[in-house]
C-alpha positions as CSV (number, residue, x, y, z in Angstrom):
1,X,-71.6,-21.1,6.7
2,X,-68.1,-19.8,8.3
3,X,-68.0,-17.6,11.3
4,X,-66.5,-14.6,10.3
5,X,-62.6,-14.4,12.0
6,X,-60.1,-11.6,11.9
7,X,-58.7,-13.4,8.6
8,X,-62.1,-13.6,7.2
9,X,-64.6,-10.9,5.8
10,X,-68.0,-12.5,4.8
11,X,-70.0,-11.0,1.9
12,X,-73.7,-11.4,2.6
13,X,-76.7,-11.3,-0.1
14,X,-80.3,-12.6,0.1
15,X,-79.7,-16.3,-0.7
16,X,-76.4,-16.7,1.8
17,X,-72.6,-15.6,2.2
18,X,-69.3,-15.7,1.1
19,X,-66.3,-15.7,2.7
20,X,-63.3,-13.7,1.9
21,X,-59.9,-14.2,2.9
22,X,-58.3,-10.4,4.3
23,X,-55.1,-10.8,2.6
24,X,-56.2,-11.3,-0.9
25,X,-56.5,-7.9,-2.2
26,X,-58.2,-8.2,-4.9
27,X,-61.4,-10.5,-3.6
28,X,-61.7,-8.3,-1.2
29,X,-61.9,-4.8,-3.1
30,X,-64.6,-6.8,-5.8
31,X,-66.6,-7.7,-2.9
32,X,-66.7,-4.6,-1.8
33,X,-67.8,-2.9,-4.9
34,X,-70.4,-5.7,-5.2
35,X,-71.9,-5.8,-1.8
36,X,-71.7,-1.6,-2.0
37,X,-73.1,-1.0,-5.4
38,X,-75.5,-4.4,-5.6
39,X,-76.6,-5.2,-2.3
40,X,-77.5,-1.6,-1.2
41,X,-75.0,-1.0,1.2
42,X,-73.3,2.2,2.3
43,X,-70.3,3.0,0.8
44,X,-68.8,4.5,4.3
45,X,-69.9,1.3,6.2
46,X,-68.7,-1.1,3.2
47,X,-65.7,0.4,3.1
48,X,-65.0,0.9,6.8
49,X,-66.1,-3.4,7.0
50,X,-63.3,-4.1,3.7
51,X,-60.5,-1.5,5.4
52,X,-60.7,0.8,2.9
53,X,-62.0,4.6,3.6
54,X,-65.4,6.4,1.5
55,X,-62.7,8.1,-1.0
56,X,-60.7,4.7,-2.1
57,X,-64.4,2.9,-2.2
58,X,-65.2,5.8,-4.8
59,X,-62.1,5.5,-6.4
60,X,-62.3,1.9,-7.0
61,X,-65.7,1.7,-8.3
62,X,-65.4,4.4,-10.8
63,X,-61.5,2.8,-12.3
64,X,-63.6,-0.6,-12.5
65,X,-66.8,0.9,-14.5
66,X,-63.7,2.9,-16.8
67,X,-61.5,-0.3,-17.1
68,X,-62.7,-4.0,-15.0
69,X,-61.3,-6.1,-13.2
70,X,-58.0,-5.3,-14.4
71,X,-58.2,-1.9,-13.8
72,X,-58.4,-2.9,-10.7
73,X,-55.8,-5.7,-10.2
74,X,-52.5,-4.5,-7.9
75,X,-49.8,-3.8,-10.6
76,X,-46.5,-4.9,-9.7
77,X,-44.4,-1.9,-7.9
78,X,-40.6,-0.5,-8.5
79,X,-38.8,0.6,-11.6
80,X,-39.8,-0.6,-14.4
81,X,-36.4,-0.6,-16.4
82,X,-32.6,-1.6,-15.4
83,X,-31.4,2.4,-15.3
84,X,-28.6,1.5,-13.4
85,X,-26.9,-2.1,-15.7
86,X,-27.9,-0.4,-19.0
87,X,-26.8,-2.5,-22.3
88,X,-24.0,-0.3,-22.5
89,X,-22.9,-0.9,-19.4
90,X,-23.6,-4.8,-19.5
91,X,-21.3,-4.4,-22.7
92,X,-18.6,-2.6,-21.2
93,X,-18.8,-5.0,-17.9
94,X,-18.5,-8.2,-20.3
95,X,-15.7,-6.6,-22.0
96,X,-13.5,-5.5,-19.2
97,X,-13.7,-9.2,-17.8
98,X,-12.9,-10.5,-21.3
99,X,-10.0,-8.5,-21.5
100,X,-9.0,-9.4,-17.7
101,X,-10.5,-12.4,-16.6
102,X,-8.4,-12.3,-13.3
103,X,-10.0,-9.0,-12.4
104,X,-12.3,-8.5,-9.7
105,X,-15.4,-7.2,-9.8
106,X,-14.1,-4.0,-7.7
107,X,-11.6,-3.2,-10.2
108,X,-14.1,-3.9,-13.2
109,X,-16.2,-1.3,-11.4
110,X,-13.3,0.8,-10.9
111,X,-12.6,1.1,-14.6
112,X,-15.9,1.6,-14.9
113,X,-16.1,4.9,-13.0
114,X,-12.5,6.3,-14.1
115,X,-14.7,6.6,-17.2
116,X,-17.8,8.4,-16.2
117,X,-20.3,5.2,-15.5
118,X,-21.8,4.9,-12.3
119,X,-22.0,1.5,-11.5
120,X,-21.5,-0.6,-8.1
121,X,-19.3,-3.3,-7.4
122,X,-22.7,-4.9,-6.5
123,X,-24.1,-4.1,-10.0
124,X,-20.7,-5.5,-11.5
125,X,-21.2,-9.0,-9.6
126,X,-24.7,-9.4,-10.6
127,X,-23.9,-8.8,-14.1
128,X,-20.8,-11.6,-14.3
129,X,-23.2,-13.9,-12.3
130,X,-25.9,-13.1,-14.8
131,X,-23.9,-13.9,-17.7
132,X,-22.0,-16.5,-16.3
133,X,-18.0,-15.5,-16.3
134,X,-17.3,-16.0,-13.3
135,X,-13.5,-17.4,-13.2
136,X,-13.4,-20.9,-13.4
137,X,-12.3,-22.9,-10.8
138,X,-10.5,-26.4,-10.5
139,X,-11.9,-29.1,-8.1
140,X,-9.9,-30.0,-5.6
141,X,-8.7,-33.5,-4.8
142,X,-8.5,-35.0,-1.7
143,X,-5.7,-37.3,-2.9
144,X,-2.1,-36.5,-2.8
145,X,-0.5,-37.5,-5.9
146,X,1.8,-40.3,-5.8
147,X,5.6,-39.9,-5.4
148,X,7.9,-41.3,-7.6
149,X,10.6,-43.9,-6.2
C-alpha cells in the first residue's frame, strides 16, 4: 500500500486502496464521485480531500449521470476557429507574396491594412512560414572562387 504524499490522494474501499496521482485531473474527479457516491462518503469532506468544493462535487456528479466519462473529461480551452488568418486573408497573404516575393512580411501586412484587413505582421509571418514561401536563400561557400591568370 502507498503512503499517501502531497502528490498522492488515496481512494479507500472495503477490500484496499488506490492511489491517485494530484495532477491528473481526471482520475482524481472519478475517484471522487466514486468514493462520494459508492463508498458513502460526504460530499463536503470528499470534496474538500479531492480540492474541489460541495458545489463542483454536485456539478460533476450530475454532468457524469447526464453524459459519462466524457462529459466529464477537461475539453481543450481557447478559440476554437482562426478569426484572425481567415481563408481570405491566407489568400490575399499568398497572393501579395506572389506578386512581390521580395516583400517583407511588414509591408505584406501593410497592404493588408491600407485595405480594411486587420492582420499582424506576426499573423503575416506565420502564414508564409505555414505555407512555406519564405524567400529562398543561396548557401554560402566558404571557398573563394579561383582567379583567372
Amino acid at each position: 500500500m502507498k503512503t499517501p504524499t502531497p502528490e498522492i490522494i488515496l481512494l479507500e474501499g472495503p477490500a484496499g486502496s488506490l492511489p491517485i496521482k494530484r495532477h491528473e485531473k481526471l482520475a482524481r474527479q472519478l475517484a471522487m464521485l466514486f468514493e462520494g457516491r459508492c463508498l458513502g462518503g460526504s460530499p463536503t469532506k470528499v470534496a474538500k480531500k479531492y480540492g474541489y468544493s460541495k458545489q463542483r462535487y454536485f456539478q460533476l456528479l450530475h454532468a457524469f449521470e447526464q453524459g459519462g466519462l466524457e462529459a466529464i473529461t477537461p475539453k481543450k480551452t481557447g478559440p476554437k476557429s482562426n478569426y484572425v488568418r481567415t481563408e481570405e486573408v491566407v489568400t490575399q497573404i499568398i497572393r501579395h507574396r506572389f506578386l512581390d516575393p521580395e516583400a517583407t512580411a511588414a509591408v505584406i501586412a501593410q497592404k493588408m491594412r491600407q485595405v480594411g484587413y486587420r492582420i499582424s505582421i506576426r499573423s503575416v509571418e506565420r502564414t508564409i512560414t505555414e505555407y512555406g514561401l519564405q524567400k529562398k536563400t543561396l548557401p554560402v561557400s566558404s571557398q573563394r572562387p579561383k582567379a583567372d591568370t
